[in-house]
N, C-alpha and C positions, 0 to 999 in steps of 0.2 A: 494330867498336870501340865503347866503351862510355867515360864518365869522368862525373866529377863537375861541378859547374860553382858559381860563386855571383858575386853582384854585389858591388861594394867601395863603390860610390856607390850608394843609391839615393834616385830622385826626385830633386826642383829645388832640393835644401836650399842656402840661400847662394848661389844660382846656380851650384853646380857640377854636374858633366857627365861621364859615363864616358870622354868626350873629350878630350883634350888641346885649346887651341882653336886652331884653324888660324890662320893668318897670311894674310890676302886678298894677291892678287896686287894688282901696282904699279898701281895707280891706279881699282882696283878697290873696291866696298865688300865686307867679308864677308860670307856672306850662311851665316844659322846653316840647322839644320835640326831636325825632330824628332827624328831618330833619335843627334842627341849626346845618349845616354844611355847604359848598358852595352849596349855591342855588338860582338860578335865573331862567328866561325865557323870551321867544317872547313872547308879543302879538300883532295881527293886528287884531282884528275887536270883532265883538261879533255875536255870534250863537244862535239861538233859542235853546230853553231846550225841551225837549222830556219827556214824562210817559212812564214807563217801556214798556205798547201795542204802543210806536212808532208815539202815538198820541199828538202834541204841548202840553205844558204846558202854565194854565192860571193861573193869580193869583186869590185871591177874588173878583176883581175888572172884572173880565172877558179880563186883560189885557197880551197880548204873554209876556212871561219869557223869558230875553235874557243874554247870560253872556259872560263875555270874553273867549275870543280863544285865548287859552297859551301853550304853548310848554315847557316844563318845562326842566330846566337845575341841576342836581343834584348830589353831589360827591357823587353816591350811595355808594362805598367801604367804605368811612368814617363813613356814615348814619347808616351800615351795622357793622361799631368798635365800634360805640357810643350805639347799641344795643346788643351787648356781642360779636358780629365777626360774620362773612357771615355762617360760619358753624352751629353757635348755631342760628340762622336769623331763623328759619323753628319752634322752639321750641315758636317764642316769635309771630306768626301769629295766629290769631283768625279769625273765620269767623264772619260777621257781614251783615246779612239780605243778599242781592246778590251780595257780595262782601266781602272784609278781613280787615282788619285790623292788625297794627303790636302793639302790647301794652307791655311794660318796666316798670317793675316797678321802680317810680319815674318819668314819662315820661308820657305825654297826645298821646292817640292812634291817629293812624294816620292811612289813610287809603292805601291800598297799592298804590293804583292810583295814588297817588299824591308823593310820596318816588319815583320813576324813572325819568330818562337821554330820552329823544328823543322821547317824548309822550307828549298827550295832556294831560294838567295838570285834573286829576280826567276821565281821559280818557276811552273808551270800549277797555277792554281788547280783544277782539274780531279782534281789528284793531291793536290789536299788535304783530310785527315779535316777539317777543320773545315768546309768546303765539300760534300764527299761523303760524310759519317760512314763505314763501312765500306765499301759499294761503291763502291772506285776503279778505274778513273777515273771521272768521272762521268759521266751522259751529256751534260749539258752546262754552258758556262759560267755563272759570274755575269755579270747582266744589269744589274742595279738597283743603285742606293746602299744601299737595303736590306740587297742581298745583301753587297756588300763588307763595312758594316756589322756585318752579323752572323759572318762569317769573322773580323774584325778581335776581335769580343766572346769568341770562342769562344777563338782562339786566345790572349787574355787569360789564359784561366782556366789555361791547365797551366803556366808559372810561378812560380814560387813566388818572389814579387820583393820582400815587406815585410822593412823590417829584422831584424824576430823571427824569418824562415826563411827570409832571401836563400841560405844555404849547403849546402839541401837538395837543388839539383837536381840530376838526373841525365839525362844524354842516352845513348842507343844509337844508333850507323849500322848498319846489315846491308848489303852490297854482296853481290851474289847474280851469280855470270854466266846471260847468257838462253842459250836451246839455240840460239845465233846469234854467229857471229866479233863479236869487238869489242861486244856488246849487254850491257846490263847491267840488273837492276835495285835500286834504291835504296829502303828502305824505312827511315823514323825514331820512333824514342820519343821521348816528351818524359814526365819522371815517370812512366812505364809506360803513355802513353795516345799510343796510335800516331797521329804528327801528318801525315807525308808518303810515298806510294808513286809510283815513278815509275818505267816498264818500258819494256825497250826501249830504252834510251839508248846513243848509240853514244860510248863513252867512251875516253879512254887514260889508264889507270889508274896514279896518280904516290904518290909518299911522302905523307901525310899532312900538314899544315900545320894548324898553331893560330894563328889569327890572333888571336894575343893582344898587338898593338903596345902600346907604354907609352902608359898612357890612355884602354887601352882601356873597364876598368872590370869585364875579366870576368877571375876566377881561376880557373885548370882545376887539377882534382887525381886521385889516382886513375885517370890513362887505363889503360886496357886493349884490347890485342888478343888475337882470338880468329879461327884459320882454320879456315874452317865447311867452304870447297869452291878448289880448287886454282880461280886465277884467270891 
């Protein structure tokens, strides 16, 4: 599947947000975060969940953990204003068990995985070109603030998020079955610059969803389907 995509808000004009703003629960205070800015995503199906040794996840019940498969759509460069500007973005990363976190004060931490454009939403950074340039997966993770850092800068740049050409981009999914029941893999564009592969996934493969709730901030147009391989 292939479509268009553009932002309706960008950046912190007037304090507004591709958000709607939430309503904090009763006795609770809100608590904002970076990523109210335009953000959406695909989903088609849901995935089994993995333990870090590669081994299915069950619950208490001794039952498969399955979640959705989402592609996440997200004005990184704004995301990147609302936390002090892309430059100061490497100051506000924390690491957090095997993985990072971006934390603002005033703002709920978020984890890096889920703050990027053309990845699966909370995705293996392993499986991503910004991370691995071409050879994915990679052979290993990021490590350093550095390194998220520079994932976070890379994946900036294939956006096209300023008001003069918020209405240019384009995204591609290719879902591919593996030579294996139920295995799949996922590969994505972002403006023609391949962002995420991910092989092997054991998936159940459902209708398409545009998570385009009101407020969200993202207009899709254009979508297309195309079947490459009977799935």
């Amino acid at each position: 599947m292939e479509f268009d995509y553009s932002f309706e808000i960008h950046g912190n004009k007037d304090d507004k947000t591709g958000y709607v703003q939430a309503e904090p629960e009763q006795d609770k205070p809100l608590q904002k975060k970076v990523s109210f800015v335009g953000n959406s995503g695909v989903k088609f199906g849901k995935y089994r969940l993995r333990n870090p040794d590669g081994t299915f996840k069950l619950d208490k019940y001794g039952k498969q953990q399955w979640k959705d498969f989402e592609i996440n759509i997200l004005d990184v460069r704004a995301m990147a204003d609302r936390a002090g500007g892309l430059g100061d973005l490497k100051s506000k990363i924390e690491r957090s068990g095997s993985s990072a976190q971006i934390a603002v004060a005033g703002y709920k931490a978020e984890d890096v995985n889920t703050l990027m454009t053309g990845v699966r939403y909370g995705g293996d950074y392993k499986c991503m070109n910004d991370w691995g340039g071409t050879a994915l997966p990679a052979p290993n993770p990021p490590t350093t603030v550095d390194d998220y850092y520079s994932i976070l800068k890379n994946n900036a740049t294939h956006t096209k998020s300023d008001d003069a050409d918020s209405k240019d981009n384009h995204m591609k999914i290719e879902v591919v079955k593996d030579n294996a029941p139920n295995k799949f893999t996922v590969t994505v564009w972002v403006n023609n610059q391949p962002t995420y592969q991910e092989s092997g996934i054991v998936m159940a493969i459902g209708f398409p969803h545009l998570q385009s709730h009101w407020g969200s901030g993202v207009v899709y147009s254009n979508l297309q389907f195309t079947k490459k391989v009977a799935l």
